[in-house]
VOBA-1610 file (N, C-alpha, C; in pm, whole numbers, padded with zeros to 5 digits, always signed):
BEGIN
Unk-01450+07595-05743Unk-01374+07573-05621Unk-01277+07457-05637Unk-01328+07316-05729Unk-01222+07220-05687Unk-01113+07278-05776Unk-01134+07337-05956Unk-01019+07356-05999Unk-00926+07475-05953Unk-00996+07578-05860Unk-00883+07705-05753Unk-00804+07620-05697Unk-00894+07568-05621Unk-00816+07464-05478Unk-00826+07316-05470Unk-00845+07268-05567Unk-00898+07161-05504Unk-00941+07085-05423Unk-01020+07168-05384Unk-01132+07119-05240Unk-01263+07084-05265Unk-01340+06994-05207Unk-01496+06976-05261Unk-01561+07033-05127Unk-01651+07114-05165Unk-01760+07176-05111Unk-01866+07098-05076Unk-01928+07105-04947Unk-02060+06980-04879Unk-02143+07077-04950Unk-02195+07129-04801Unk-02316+07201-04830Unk-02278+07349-04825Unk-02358+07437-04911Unk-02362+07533-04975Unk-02496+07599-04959Unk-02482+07732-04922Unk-02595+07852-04962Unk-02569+07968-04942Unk-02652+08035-05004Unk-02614+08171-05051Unk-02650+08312-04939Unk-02549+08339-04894Unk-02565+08436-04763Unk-02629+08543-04757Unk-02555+08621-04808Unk-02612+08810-04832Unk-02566+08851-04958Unk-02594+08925-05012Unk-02562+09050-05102Unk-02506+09138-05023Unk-02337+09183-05009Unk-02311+09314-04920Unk-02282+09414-05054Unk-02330+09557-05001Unk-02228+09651-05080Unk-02202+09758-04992Unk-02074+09777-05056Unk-01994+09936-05027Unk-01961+10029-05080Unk-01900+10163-05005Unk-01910+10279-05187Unk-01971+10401-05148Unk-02018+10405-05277Unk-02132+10548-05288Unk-02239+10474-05230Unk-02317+10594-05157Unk-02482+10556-05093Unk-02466+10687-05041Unk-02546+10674-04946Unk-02647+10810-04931Unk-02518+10887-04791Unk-02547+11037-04845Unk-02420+11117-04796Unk-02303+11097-04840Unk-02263+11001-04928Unk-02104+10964-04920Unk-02125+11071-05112Unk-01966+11142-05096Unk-01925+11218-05192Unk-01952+11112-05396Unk-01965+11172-05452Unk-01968+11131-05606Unk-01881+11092-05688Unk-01793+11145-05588Unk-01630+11129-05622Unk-01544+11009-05608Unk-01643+10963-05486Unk-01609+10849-05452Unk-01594+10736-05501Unk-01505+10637-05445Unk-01511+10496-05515Unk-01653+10457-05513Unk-01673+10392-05623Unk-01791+10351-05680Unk-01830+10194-05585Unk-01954+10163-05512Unk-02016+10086-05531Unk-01919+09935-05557Unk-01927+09880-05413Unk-01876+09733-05490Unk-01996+09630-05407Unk-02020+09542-05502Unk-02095+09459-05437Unk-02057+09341-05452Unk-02091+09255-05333Unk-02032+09160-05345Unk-02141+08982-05292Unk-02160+08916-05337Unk-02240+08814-05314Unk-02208+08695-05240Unk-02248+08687-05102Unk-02134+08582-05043Unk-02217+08482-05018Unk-02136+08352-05022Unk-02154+08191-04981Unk-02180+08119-04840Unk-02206+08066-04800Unk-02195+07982-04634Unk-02141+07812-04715Unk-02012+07769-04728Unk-02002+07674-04724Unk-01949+07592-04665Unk-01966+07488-04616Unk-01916+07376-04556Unk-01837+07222-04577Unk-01774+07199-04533Unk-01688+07105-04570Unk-01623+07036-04461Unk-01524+06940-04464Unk-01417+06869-04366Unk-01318+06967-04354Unk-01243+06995-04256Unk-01123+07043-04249Unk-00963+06997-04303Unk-01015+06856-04311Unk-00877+06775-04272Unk-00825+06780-04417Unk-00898+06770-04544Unk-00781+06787-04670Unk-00742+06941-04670Unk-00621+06933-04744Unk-00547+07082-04728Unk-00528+07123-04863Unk-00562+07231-04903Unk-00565+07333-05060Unk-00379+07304-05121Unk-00415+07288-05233Unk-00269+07306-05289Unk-00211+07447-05239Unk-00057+07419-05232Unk-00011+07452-05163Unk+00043+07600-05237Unk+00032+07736-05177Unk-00008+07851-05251Unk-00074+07898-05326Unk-00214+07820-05289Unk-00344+07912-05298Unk-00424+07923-05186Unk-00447+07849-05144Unk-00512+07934-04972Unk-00508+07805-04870Unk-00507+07897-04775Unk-00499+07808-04638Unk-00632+07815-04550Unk-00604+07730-04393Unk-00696+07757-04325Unk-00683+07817-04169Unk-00786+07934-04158Unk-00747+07985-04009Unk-00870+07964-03950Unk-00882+08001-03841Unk-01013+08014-03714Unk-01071+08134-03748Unk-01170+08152-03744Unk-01285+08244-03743Unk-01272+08312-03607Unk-01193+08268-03528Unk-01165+08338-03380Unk-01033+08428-03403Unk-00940+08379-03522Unk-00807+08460-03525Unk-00928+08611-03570Unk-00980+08608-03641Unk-01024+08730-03700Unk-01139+08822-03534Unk-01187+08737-03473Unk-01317+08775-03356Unk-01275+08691-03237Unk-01163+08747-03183Unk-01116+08637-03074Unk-01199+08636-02931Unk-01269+08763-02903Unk-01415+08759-02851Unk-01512+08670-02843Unk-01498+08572-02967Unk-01635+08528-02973Unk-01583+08384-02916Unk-01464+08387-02858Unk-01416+08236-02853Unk-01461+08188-02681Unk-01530+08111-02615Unk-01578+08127-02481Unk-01536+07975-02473Unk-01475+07839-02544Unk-01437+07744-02516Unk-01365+07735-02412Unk-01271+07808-02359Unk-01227+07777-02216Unk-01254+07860-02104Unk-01317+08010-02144Unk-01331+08089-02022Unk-01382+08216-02107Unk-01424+08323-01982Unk-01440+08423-02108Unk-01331+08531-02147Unk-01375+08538-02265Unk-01245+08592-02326Unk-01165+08721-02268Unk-01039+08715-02245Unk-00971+08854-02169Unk-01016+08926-02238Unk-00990+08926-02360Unk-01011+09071-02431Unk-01109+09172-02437Unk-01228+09062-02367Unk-01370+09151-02340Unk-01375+09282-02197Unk-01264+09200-02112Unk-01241+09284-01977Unk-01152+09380-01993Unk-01052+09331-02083Unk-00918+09396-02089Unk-00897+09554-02176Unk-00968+09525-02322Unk-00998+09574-02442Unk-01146+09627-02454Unk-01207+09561-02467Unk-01366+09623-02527Unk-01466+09699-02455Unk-01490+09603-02354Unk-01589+09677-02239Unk-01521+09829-02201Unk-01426+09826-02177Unk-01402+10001-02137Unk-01389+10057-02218Unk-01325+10003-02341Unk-01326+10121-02453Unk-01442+10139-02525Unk-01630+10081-02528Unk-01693+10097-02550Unk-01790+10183-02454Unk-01766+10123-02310Unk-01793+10279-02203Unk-01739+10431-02237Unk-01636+10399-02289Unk-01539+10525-02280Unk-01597+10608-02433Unk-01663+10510-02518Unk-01717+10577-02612Unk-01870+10634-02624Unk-01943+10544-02540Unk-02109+10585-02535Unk-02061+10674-02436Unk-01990+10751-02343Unk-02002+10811-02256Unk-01949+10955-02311Unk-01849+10960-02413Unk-01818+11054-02512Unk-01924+11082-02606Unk-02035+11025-02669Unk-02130+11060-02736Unk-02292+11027-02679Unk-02266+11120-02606Unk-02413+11150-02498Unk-02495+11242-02578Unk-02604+11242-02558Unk-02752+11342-02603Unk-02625+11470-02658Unk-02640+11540-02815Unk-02653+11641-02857Unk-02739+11726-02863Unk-02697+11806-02926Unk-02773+11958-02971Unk-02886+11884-03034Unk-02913+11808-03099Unk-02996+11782-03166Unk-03122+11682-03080Unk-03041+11646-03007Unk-03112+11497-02965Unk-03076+11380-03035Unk-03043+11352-03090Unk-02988+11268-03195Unk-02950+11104-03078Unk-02834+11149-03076Unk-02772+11048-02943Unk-02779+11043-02830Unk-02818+10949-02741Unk-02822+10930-02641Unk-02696+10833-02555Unk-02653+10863-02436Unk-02602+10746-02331Unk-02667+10618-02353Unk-02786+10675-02295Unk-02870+10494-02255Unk-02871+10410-02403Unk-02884+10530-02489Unk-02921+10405-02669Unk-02823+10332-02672Unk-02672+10392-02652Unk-02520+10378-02656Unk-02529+10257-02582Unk-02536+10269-02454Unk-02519+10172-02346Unk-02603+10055-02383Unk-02714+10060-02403Unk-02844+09985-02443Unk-02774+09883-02572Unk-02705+09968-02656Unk-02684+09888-02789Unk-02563+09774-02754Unk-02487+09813-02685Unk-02361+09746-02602Unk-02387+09644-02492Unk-02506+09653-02411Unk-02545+09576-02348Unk-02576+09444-02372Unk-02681+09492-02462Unk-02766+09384-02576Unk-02652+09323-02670Unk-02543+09383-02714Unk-02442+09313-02811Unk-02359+09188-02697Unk-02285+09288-02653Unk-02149+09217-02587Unk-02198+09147-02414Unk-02359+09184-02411Unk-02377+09079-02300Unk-02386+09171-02134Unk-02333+09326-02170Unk-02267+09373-02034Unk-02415+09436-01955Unk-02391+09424-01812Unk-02458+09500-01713Unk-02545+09443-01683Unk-02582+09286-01693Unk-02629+09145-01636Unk-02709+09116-01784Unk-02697+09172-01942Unk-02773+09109-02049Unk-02703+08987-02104Unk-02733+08896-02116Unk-02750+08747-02141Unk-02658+08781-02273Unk-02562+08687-02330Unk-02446+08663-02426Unk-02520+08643-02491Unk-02567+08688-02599Unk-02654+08568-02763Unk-02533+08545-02861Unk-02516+08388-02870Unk-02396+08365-02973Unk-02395+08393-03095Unk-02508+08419-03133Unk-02543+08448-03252Unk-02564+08572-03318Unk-02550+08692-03200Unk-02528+08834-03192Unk-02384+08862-03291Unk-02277+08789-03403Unk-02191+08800-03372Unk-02155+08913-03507Unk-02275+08951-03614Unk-02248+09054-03687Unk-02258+09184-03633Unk-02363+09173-03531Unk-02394+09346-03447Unk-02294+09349-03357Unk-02231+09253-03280Unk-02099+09315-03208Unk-02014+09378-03291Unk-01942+09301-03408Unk-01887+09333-03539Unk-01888+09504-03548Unk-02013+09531-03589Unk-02038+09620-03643Unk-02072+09787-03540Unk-02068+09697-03430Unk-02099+09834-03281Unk-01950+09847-03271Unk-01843+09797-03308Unk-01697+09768-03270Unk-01662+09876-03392Unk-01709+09859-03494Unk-01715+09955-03603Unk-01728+10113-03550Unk-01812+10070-03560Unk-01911+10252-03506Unk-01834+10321-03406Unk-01787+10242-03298Unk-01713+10243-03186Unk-01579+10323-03204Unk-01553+10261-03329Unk-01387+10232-03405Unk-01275+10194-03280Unk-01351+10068-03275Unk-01260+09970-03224Unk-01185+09904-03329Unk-01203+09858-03411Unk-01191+09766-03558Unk-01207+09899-03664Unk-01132+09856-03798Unk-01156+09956-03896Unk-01315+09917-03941Unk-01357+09989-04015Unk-01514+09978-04047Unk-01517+09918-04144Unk-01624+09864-04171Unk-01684+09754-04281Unk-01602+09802-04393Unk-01590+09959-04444Unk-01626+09982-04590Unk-01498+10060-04638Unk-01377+09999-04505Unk-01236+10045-04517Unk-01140+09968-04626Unk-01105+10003-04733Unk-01001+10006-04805Unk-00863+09956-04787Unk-00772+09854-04792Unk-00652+09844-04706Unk-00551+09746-04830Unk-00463+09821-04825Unk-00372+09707-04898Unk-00319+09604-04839Unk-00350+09495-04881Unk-00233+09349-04834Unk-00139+09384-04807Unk-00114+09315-04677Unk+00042+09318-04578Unk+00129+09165-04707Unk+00218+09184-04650Unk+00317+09037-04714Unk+00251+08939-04756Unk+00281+08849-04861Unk+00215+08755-04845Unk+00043+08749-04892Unk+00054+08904-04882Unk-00145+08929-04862Unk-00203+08892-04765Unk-00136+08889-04662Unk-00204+08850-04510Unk-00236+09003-04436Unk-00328+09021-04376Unk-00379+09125-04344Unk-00294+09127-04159Unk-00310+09240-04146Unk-00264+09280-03990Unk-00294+09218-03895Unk-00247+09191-03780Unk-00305+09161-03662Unk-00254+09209-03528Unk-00400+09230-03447Unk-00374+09288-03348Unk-00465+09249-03234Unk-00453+09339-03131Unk-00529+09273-03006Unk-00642+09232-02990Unk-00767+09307-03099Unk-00855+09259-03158Unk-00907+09203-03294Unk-00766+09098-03280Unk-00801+09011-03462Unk-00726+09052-03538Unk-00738+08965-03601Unk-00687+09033-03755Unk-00774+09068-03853Unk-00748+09128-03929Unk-00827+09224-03990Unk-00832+09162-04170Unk-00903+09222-04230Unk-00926+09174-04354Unk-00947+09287-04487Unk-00914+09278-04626Unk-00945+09333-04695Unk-01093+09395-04685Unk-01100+09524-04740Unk-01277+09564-04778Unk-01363+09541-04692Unk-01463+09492-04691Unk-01567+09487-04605Unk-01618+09258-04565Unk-01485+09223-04607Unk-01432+09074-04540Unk-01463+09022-04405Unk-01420+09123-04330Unk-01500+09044-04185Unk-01619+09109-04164Unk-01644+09193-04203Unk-01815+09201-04239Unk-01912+09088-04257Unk-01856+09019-04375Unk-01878+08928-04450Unk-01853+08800-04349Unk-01741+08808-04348Unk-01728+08633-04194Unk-01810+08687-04107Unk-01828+08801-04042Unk-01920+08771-03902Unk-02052+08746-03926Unk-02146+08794-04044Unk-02285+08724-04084Unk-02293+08617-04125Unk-02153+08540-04120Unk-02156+08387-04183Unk-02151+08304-04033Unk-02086+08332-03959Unk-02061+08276-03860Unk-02176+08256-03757Unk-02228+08426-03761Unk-02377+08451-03712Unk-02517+08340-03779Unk-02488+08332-03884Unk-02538+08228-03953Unk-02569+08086-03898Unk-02413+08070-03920Unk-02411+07883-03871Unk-02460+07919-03711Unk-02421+07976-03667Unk-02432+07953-03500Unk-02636+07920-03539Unk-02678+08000-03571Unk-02819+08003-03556Unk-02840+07853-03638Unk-02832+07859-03744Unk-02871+07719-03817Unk-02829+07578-03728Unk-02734+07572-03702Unk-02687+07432-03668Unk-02805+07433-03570Unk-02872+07488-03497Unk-02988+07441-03414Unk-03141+07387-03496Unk-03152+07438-03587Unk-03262+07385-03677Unk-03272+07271-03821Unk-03083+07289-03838Unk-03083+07234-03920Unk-02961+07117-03905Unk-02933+06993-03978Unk-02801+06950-03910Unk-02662+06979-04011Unk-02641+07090-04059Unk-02553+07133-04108Unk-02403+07054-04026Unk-02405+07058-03906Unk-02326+07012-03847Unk-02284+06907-03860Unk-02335+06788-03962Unk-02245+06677-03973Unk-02166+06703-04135Unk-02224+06798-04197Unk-02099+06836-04329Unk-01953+06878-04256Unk-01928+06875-04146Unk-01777+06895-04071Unk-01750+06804-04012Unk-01816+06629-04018Unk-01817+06533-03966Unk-01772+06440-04037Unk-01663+06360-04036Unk-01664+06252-04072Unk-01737+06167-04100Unk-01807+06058-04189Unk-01897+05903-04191Unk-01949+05888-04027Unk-01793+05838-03956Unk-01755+05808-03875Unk-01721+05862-03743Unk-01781+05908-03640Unk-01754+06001-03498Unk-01771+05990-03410Unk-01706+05987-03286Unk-01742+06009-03140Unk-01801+06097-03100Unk-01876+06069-03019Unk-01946+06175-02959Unk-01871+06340-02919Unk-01745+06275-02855Unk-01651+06381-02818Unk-01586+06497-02924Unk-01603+06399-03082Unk-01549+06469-03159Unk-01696+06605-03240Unk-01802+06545-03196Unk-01897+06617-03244Unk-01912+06724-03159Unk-01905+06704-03028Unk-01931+06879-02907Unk-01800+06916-02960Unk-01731+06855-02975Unk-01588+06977-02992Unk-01634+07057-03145Unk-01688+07001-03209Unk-01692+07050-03339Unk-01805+07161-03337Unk-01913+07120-03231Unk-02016+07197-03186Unk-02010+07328-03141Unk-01894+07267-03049Unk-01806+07430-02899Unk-01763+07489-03042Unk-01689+07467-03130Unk-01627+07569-03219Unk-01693+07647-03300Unk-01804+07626-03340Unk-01905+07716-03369Unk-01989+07788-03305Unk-02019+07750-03237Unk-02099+07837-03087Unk-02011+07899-03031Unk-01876+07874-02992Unk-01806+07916-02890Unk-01800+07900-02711Unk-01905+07866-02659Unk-01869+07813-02515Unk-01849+07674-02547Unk-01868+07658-02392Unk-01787+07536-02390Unk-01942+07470-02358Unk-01998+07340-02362Unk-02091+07266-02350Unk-02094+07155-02265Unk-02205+07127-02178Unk-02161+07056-02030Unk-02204+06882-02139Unk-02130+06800-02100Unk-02061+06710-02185Unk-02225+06611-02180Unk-02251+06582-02048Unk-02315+06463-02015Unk-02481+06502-02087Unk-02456+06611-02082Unk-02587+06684-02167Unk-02587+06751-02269Unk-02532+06740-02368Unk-02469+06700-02454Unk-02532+06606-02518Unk-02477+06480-02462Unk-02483+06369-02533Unk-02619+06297-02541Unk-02710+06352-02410Unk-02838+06270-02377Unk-02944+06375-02497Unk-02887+06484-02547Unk-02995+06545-02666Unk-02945+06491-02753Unk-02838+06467-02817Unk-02809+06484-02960Unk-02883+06276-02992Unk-02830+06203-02840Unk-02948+06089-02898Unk-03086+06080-02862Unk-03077+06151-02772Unk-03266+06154-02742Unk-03351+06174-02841Unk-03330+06307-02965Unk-03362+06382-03055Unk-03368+06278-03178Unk-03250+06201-03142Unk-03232+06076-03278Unk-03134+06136-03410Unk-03054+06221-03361Unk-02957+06281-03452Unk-02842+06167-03498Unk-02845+06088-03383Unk-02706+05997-03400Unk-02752+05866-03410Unk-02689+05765-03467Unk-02705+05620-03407Unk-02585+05559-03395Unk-02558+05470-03302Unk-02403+05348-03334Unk-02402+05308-03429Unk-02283+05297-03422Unk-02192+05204-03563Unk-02188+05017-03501Unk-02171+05043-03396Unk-02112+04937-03374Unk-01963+04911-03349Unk-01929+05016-03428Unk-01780+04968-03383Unk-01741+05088-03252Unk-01538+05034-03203Unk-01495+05109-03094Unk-01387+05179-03160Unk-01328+05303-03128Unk-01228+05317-03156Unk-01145+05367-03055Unk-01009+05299-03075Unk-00944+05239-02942Unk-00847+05328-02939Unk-00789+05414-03028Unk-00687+05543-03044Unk-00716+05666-03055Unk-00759+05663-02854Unk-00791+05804-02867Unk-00758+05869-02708Unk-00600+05773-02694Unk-00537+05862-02581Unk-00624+05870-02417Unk-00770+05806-02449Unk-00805+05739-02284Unk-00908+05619-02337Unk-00956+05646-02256Unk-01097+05521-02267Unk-01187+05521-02413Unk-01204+05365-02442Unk-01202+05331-02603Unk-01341+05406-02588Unk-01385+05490-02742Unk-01504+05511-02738Unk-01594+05497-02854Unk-01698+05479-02860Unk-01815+05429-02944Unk-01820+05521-03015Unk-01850+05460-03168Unk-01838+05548-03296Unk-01983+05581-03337Unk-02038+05647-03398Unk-02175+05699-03445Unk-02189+05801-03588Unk-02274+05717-03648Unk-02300+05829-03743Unk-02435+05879-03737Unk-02426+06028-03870Unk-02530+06088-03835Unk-02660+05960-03911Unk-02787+05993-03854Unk-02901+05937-03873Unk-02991+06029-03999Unk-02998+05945-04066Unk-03046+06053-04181Unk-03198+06041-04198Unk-03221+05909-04121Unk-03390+05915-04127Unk-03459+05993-04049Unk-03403+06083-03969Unk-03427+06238-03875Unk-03487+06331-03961Unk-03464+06334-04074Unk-03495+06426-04190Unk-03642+06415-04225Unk-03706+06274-04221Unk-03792+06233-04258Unk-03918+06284-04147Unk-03846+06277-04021Unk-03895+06270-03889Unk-03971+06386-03844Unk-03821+06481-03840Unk-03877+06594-03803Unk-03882+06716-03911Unk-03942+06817-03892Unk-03898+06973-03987Unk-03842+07002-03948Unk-03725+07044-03812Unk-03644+07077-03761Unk-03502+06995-03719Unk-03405+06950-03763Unk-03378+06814-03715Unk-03215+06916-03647Unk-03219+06974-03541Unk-03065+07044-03531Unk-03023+07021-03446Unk-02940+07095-03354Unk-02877+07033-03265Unk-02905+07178-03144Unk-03008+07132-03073Unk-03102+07273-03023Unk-03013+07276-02920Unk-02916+07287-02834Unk-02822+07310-02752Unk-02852+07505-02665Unk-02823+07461-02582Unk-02833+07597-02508Unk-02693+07634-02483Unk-02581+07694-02546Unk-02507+07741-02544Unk-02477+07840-02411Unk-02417+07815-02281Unk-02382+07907-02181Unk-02283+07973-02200Unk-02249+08093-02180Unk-02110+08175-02180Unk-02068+08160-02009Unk-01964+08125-01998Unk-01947+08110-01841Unk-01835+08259-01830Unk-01885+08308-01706Unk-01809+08470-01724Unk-01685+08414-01608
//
């Protein structure tokens, strides 16, 4: 990684094994089998890759759904919810029995939250992949040549990615959302050095809602995740605020040391 890009990698582990291809029903003829072994790594944002070899986007340009930091997302009212009615309601009970409405409805409920089921942020490979099935999104195991540049398409739901790529980002993302509660992965995107303010923001962007501030702050020190620095920092556009780093003797403390937050989706 540093000699591609020169970037240094925090923390690192090893995600899934995906493959695509031949498997069961698909023709012989077919493209063969690709597999592919993916990473979860973490790092700072703020250094930037030499310049024409890669950049950095949001994990929301690709799942703009999953973004609930200021409200909930249009695209869920506008885009998804009806065109996923409009599809469990087109593949009702067959000849066979096979499919059902309610499984349809049931699977959509439980994903995207609808018909009073509770948002799970961490749901965010099975939405992915019901969006698939749906063919809302092209499917995992679609084929596509690079647009300009090698930047992939975009449209009302995301932009889209080579092969089976956002496959691949949404079990990563699904990932961190779940970990950062058990583990503190969350300060490898942290500076030495942080405000409190700068850590929920860093928090909201992985989870995606937005997080009620004052509570917030009374877990992440109650728990003993943080301690003062001591110092203030005075350039930050309102009232000076107290710097903190992470506490590493938490490790010692607990088996769980994360940042257990109850994530609300506000509709």
């Amino acid at each position: 990684m540093r000699q591609r890009t020169g970037l240094e990698l925090g923390y690192v582990e090893q995600l899934y094994t995906f493959g695509n291809g031949i498997g069961d029903g698909v023709a012989a003829d077919a493209e063969p089998r690709t597999i592919s072994i993916a990473y979860l790594a973490l790092m700072l944002g703020a250094a930037e890759p030499p310049r024409g070899t890669c950049g950095w986007r949001s994990v929301y340009d690709y799942f703009p759904w999953e973004d609930w930091r200021n409200q909930r997302p249009d695209v869920l009212s506008r885009e998804i919810e009806p065109r996923l009615k409009a599809w469990a309601q087109a593949n009702t009970l067959n000849d066979n029995g096979v499919t059902s409405l309610l499984d349809l409805r049931e699977r959509a409920s439980i994903a995207f939250g609808l018909d009073g089921a509770r948002w799970d942020d961490e749901r965010v490979l099975d939405r992915f992949e019901l969006m698939c099935d749906a063919g809302l999104v092209p499917g995992a195991d679609t084929h596509r040549e690079p647009h300009e540049n090698g930047a992939s398409a975009e449209g009302a739901l995301g932009r889209a990615m080579l092969f089976d790529h956002c496959r691949i980002l949404a079990a990563a993302v699904g990932r961190l959302r779940g970990k950062i509660r058990y583990r503190p992965v969350v300060f490898e995107l942290m500076e030495p050095e942080f405000t409190l303010y700068d850590l929920q923001r860093t928090v909201e962007a992985i989870l995606g809602p937005h997080l009620h501030k004052q509570n917030f702050r009374r877990l992440v020190e109650s728990v003993g995740l943080v301690e003062p620095t001591g110092e203030i920092r005075t350039h930050t556009g309102g009232r000076p605020a107290r710097l903190y780093r992470f506490r590493r003797e938490v490790l010692m403390e607990r088996p769980a040391p994360g940042v257990r937050v109850k994530a609300v989706a506000r509709g």
